[in-house]
Structure formats: C-alpha cells, structure tokens
C-alpha positions in Angstrom: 0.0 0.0 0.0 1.7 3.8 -1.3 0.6 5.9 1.4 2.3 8.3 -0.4 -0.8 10.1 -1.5 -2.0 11.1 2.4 1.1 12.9 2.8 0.5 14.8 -0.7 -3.2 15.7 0.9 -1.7 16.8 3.8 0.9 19.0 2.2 -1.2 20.4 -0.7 -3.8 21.6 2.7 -0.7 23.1 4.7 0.2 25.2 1.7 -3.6 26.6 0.8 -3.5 27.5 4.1 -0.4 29.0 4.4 -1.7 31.0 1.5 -4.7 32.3 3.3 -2.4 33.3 5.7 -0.9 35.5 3.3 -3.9 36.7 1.9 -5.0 37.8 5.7 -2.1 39.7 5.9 -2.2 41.8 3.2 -5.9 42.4 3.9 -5.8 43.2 7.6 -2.8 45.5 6.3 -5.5 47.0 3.7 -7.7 47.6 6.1 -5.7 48.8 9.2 -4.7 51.6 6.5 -7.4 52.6 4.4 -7.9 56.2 6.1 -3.8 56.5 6.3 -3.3 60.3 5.4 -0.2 60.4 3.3 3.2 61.0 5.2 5.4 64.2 4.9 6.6 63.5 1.5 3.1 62.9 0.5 3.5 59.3 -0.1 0.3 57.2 -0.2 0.2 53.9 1.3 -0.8 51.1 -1.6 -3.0 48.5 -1.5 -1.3 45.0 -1.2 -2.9 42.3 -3.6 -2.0 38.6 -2.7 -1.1 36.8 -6.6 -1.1 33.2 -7.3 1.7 31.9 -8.6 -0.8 29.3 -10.4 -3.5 31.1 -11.9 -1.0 34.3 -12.6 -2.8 36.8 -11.0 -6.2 38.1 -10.5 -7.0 40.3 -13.6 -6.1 37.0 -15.8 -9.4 34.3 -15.6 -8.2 30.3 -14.6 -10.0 29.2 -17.5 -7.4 30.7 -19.7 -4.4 29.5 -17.9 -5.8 26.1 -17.7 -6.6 26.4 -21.6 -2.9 27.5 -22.5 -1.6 24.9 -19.7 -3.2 22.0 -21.6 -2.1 23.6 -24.9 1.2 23.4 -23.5 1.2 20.0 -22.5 0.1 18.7 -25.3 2.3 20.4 -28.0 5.4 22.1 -27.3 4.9 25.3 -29.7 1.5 26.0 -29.0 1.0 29.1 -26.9 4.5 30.2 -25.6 4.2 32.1 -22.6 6.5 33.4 -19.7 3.9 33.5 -17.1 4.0 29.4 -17.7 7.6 29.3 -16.4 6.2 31.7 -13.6 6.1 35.3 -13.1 9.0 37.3 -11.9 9.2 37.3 -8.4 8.6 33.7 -7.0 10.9 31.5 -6.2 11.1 28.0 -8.0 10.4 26.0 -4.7 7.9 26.5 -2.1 6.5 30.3 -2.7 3.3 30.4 -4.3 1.9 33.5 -3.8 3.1 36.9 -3.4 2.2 40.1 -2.6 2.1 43.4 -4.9 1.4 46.6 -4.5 -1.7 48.4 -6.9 -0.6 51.9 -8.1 -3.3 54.7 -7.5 -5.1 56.6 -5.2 -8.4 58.8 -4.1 -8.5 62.5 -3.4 -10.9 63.2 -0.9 -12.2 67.0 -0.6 -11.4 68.2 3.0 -9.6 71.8 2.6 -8.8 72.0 6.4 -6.7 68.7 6.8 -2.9 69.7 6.9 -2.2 68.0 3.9 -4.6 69.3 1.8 -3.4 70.5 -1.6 -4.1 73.7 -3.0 -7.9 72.9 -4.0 -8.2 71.1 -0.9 -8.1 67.7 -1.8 -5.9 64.7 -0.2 -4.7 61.7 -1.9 -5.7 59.4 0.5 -5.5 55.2 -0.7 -7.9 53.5 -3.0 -9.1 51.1 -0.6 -12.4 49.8 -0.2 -13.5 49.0 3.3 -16.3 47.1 2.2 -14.5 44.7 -0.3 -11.6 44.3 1.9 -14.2 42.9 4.8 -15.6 40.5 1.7 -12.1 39.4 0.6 -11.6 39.0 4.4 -14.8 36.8 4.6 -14.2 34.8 1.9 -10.5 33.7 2.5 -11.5 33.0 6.1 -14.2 30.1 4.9 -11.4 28.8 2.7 -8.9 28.8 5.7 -11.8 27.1 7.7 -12.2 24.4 4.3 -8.6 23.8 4.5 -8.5 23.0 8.0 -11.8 20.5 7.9 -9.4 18.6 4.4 -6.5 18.8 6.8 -8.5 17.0 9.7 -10.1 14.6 7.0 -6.6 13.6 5.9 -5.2 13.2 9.3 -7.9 11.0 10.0 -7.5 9.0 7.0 -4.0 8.6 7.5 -4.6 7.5 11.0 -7.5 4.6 10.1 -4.6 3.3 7.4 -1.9 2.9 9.9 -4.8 0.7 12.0 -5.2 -1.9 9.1 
C-alpha cells in the first residue's frame, strides 16, 4: 500500500492554508490603512494584492491559464508564454503566492486637513473597506475548508496505519 498520497493531501492543505495566511495579511494590512493620510513627503500607502503563482494573478481568468496549460502539455509550440515558467518574483520551490502593490489613489475633498493641496483635496488610498471585509470573509471560509481537508486527511492517515 503507497501511502504516499495522504502525505501529498496533507501538504497540498498546509500550503492553501499558508496562502490564506498570506492573503489575511495583506488584507488586515489594507484595512488597518485605508484612512492613512499620506506622510510628509506625501506618499500614499498602496494596497497590497495577494497573486497566485498558479493562476498568474487576478486580472487573468483560470479558464485561460488552464486552456494554455493543456495547450502546452500537449504540444510544445503552442501558446509560448513566460507567465507558464512563472512570473518574476517567485521563487522556484515553495512560494506560491506573493504580494504586490496596486498603483493609485483617491482625493478626498477636505480643505482644512494639513495635507490638503491647493484645491483642498488629499490623496488618500484607493481602498475599499467594504470589499476588503468580503475578501476577508471569503479567504477565512477557505482557511476554515482547508482545515476540515486537513482534519479529513489526518484521520485517513490514522485509520490506514490501523489496518
């Protein structure tokens, strides 16, 4: 018997969940900041986006990458693509996500803040309370799925060991 496969369960469920991990990071981060005035040099804090290393990152759709990953697979010069070999910034073994930075921000009207500008507007970060709070819902139900497959597989593995 290759028992091989419980540990791969196991391991695949430690690493989506190290990845929510991530993920809660950067959105607690996003949220602890999203009313963060901009410092003396009048640099805005950016909002920090967790990217999957598998699916490329979130603007791209995981049908595509799947479609150009069988492409691949199944002939060699079909669909060449560097985001195949993986994007810049991961490392070959064990990363899979990482986080980035989104470029932008809002300009909220208040003319007596100290670092209003000359119209009375500050740049203030393009963060969404609201969808940060969803983003934070949703990655804590897939934390919470990846512990009930980690408890499933622990349990498996111990019923094997009493054959």
């Amino acid at each position: 018997m290759k028992i091989g496969g419980l540990f791969t369960a196991i391991h695949t469920t430690l690493n989506g969940m190290s990845n929510q991990v991530t993920r809660l990071d950067a959105i607690s981060e996003n949220i602890a900041n999203a009313e963060k005035v901009p410092d003396k040099n009048g640099k805005v804090y950016k909002r920090k986006i967790v990217v999957s290393k598998n699916f490329g990152g979130p603007e791209e759709s995981r049908f595509k990458n799947e479609l150009s990953l069988r492409m691949r697979t199944t002939r060699t010069d079909h669909m060449r693509s560097k985001t195949l070999s993986g994007p810049a910034g991961f490392a070959d073994k064990g990363t899979n996500v990482k986080i980035i930075s989104q470029e932008g921000f809002k300009l909220e009207y208040n003319p007596g803040h100290p670092r209003a500008d000359e119209n009375g507007y500050v740049k203030m970060p393009k963060i969404n309370s609201v969808e940060e709070m969803v983003d934070l819902m949703a990655t804590s139900r897939t934390y919470e799925a990846n512990v009930t497959v980690l408890n499933a597989a622990k349990t498996m593995a111990k019923r094997a060991l009493e054959i």
